[in-house]
C-alpha positions as CSV (number, residue, x, y, z in Angstrom):
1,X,200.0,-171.1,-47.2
2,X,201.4,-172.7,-43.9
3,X,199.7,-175.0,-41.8
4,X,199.6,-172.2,-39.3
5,X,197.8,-170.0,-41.4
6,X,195.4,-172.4,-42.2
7,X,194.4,-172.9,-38.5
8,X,193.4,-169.1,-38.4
9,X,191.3,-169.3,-41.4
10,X,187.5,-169.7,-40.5
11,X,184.8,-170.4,-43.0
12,X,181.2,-170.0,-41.9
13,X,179.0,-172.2,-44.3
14,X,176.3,-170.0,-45.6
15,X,173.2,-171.5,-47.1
16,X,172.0,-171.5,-50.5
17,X,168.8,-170.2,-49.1
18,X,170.6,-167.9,-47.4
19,X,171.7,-166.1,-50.7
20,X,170.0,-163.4,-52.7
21,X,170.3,-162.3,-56.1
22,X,170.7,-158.5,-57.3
23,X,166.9,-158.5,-58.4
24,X,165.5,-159.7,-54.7
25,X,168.0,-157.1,-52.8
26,X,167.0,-154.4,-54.6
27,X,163.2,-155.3,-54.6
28,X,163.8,-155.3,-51.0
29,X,165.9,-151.9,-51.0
30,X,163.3,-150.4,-53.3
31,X,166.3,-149.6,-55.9
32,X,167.1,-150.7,-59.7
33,X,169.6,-153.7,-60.0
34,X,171.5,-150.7,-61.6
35,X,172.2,-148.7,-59.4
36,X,173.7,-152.2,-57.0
37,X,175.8,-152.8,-59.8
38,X,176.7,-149.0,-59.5
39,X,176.7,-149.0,-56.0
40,X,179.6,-152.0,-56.5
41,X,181.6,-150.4,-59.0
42,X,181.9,-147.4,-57.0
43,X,181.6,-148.2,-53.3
44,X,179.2,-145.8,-52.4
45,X,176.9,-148.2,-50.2
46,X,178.6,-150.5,-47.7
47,X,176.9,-153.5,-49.0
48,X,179.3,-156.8,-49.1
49,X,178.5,-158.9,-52.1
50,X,179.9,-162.7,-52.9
51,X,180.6,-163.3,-56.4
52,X,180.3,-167.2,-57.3
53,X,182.5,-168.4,-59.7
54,X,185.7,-165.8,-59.5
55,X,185.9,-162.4,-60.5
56,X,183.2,-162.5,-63.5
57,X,180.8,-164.8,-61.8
58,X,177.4,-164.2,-60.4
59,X,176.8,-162.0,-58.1
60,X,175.1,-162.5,-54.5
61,X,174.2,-160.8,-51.3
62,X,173.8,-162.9,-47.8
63,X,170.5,-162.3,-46.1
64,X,172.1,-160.9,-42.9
65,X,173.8,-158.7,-44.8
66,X,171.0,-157.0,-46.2
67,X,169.0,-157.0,-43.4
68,X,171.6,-155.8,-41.3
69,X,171.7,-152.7,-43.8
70,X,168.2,-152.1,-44.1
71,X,168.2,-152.2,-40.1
72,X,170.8,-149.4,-40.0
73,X,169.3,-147.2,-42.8
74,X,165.3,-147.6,-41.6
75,X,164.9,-143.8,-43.3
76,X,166.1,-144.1,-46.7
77,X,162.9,-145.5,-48.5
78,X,163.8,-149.1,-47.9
79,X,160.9,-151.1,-48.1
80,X,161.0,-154.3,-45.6
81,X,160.6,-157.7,-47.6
């Protein structure tokens, strides 16, 4: 990578708090943690997930991210946290 396109890379710091595992998001989404692993495998939700560790690590959701979803889809049965 040149030096150039290292100046156009920006990293936002996201807090450990900040993070949620499968079983909170889909306490929060009133789902099974199967059906986000399906829902990852598949891409039938738009829900952006980190994975810690490369491509077999754990698996996480930002906050914002989920809230964010749950804010667009207020009629699907998701239950607010």
């Amino acid at each position: 990578m040149t030096k150039q396109q290292q100046k156009k890379i920006k990293v936002t710091p996201i807090a450990a708090g900040d993070l949620l595992t499968p079983k909170q998001v889909a306490e929060i989404l009133g789902v099974s943690p199967n059906t986000l692993a399906k829902w990852r495998s598949t891409g039938e939700k738009d829900l952006p997930y980190i994975r810690l560790g490369g491509p077999t690590g754990r698996v996480r959701y930002t906050n914002e991210v989920v809230t964010a979803h749950v804010a667009a889809s207020p009629k699907r049965g998701y239950q607010a946290a």
